[in-house]
C-alpha positions in Angstrom: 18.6 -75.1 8.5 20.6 -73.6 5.5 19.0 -76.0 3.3 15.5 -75.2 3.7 16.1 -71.3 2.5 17.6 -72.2 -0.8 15.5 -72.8 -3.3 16.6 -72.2 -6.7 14.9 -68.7 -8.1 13.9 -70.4 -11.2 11.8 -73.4 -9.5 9.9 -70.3 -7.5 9.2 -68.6 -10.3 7.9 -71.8 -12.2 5.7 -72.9 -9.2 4.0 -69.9 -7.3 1.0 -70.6 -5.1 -2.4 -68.3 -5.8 -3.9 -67.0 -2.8 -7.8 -66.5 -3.9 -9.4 -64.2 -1.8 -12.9 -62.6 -0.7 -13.8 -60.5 2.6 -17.2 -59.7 3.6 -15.8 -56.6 5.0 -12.9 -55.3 2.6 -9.9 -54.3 5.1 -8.0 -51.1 5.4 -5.0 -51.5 2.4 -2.4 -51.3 5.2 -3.9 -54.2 7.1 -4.3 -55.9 3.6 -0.3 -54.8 2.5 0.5 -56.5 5.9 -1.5 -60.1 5.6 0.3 -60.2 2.3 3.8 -59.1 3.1 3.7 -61.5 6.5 2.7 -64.4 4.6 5.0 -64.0 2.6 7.7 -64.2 5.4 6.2 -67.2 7.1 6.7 -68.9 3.4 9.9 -68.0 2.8 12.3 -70.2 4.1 10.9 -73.2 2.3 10.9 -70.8 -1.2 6.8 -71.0 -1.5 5.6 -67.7 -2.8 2.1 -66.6 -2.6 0.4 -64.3 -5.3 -2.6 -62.8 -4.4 -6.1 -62.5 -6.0 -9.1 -61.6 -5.9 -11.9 -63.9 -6.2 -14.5 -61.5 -8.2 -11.1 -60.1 -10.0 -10.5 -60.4 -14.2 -8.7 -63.6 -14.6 -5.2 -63.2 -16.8 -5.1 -65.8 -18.9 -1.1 -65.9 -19.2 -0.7 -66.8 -15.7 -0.6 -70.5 -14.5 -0.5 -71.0 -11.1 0.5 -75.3 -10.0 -1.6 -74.5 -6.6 -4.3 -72.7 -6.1 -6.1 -72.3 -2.3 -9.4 -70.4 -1.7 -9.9 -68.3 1.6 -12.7 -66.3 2.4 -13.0 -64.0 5.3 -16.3 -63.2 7.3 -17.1 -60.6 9.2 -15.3 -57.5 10.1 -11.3 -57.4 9.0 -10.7 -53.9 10.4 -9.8 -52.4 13.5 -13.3 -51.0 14.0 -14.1 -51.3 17.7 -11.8 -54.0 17.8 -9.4 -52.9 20.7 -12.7 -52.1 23.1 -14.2 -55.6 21.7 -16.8 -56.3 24.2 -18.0 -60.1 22.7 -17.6 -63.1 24.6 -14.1 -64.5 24.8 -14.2 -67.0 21.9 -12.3 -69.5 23.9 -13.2 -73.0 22.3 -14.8 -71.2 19.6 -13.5 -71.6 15.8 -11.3 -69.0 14.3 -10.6 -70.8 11.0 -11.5 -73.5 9.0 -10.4 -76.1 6.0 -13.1 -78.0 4.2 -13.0 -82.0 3.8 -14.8 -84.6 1.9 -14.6 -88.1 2.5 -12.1 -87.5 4.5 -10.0 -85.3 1.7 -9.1 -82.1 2.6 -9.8 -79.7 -0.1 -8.4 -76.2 -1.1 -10.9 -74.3 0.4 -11.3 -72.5 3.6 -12.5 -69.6 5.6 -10.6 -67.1 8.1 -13.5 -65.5 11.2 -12.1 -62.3 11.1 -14.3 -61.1 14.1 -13.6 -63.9 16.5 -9.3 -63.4 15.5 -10.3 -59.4 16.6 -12.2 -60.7 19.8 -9.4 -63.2 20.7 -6.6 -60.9 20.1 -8.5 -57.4 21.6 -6.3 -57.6 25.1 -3.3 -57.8 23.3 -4.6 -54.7 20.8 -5.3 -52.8 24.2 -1.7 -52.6 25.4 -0.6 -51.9 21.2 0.0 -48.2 19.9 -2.4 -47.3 17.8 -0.5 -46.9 14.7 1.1 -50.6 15.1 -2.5 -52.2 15.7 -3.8 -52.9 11.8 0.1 -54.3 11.3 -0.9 -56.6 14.9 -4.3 -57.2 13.5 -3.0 -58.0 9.4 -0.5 -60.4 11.3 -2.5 -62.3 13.0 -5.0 -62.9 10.0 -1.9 -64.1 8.1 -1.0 -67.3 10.7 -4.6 -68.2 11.2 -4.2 -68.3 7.2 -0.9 -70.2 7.1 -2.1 -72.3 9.1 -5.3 -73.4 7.0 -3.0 -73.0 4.0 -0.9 -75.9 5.3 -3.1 -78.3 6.1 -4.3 -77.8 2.1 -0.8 -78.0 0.7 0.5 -80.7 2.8 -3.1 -83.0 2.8 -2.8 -83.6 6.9 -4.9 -82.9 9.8 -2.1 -83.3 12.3 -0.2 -80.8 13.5 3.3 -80.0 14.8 4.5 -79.6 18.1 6.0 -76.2 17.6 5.2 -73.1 15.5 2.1 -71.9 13.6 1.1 -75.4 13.1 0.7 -76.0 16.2 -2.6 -77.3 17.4 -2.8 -73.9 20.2 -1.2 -70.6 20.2 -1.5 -67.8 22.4 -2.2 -64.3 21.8 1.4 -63.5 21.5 2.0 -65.9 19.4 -0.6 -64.2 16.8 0.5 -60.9 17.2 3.9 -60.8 17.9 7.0 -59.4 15.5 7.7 -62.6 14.2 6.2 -66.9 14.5 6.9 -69.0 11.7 6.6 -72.5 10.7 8.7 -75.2 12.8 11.8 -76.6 10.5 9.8 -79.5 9.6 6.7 -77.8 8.2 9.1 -75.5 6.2 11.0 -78.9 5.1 7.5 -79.8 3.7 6.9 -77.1 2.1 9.7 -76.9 -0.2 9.3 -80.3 -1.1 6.3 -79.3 -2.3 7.3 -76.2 -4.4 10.0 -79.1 -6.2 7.2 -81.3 -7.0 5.6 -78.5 -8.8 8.7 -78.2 -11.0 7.6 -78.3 -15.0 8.8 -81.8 -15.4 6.2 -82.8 -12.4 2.0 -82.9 -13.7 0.5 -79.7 -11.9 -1.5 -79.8 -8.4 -4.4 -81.4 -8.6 -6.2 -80.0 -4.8 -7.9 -77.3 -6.5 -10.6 -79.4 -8.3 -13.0 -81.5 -6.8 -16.7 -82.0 -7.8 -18.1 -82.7 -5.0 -20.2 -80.4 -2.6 -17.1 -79.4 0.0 -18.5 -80.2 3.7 -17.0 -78.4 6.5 -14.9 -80.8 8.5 -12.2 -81.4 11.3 -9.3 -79.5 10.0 -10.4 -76.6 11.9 -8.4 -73.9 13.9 -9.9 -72.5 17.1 -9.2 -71.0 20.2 -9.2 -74.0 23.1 -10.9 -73.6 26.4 -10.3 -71.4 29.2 -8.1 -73.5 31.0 -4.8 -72.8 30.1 -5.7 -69.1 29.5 -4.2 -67.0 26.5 -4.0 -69.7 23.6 -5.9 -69.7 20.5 -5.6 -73.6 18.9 -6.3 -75.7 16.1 
């Protein structure tokens, strides 16, 4: 296990991951601070670290990112009305999203803020107020890891244990801490080494086709077993 937190601080500062971002609903900065800073601990032990920008931002021309991923999130990413949620439990219903083409999956994908608020509303119910945007900011960032991986590592099957899992429950979004399994951490960092300076950068970012929605989707399953939120 020791091995997969080790990565040499030079070969993560050579081969950061950009995080390109857009909300239909800007969030509070608290919630925002928290999606960031709990991404960041779900990449850490395989040494991936994720800057942040804005989509509609001024680009910097001295920075040079070897992966880039796109996420945009719809609907409502604040806690407005979100503990008294009265929608339909989205139970089967999709909470995130990767794009494919031809069976590629591409960098791009798209995080339903209002169905992770609806799925996660019980659990906000029984949270103190002040610690429900931190509960809230949390769960956005697994739904997000998870579509992150399936762009970094170029698969639509998941893992058997942690946030790439194909189903999670409630807790599981929400809770103090969920991280990738060992082997999805494993992955990771042998990603970050490929994007050493001596390796040609990412390609994943470019693509000229028309990106199709496909099946590397995460959603909440069915009823039956109650509580989980899926692939």
């Amino acid at each position: 296990m020791s091995a997969l937190c080790c990565v040499h601080p030079a070969l993560a500062a050579q081969a950061p991951l950009a995080v390109y971002y857009s909300f239909d609903t800007a969030p509070p900065a608290d919630l925002f601070t928290e999606m960031q800073s709990e991404l960041g601990r779900i990449l850490a032990p395989s040494g991936v670290r994720a800057a942040w920008r804005a989509i509609d931002a001024p680009r910097d021309g001295r920075e040079d990112f070897p992966g880039i991923v796109v996420l945009h999130f719809r609907g409502r990413c604040d806690l407005k009305g979100a503990a008294g949620n009265s929608e339909p439990d989205p139970a089967g219903r999709t909470l995130a999203e990767t794009e494919l083409i031809d069976g590629h999956i591409l960098p791009f994908g798209a995080v339903d803020c209002d169905k992770v608020r609806a799925f996660i509303a019980p659990v906000l119910k029984s949270i103190p107020a002040g610690d429900q945007a931190a509960a809230l900011g949390r769960a956005l960032a697994r739904v997000s890891a998870h579509e992150i991986y399936h762009m970094l590592a170029g698969t639509e099957t998941h893992a058997r244990k942690g946030i790439f899992r194909a189903a999670h429950s409630r807790t599981d979004l929400t809770a103090a801490t969920f991280s990738f399994a060992a082997p999805e951490s494993s992955r990771l960092r042998a990603w970050l080494e490929r994007q050493s300076p001596s390796e040609p950068a990412v390609e994943t970012a470019v693509s000229g086709s028309v990106p199709v929605s496909g099946d590397s989707a995460f959603t909440a399953p069915e009823p039956e077993p109650a509580g989980l939120a899926g692939r």
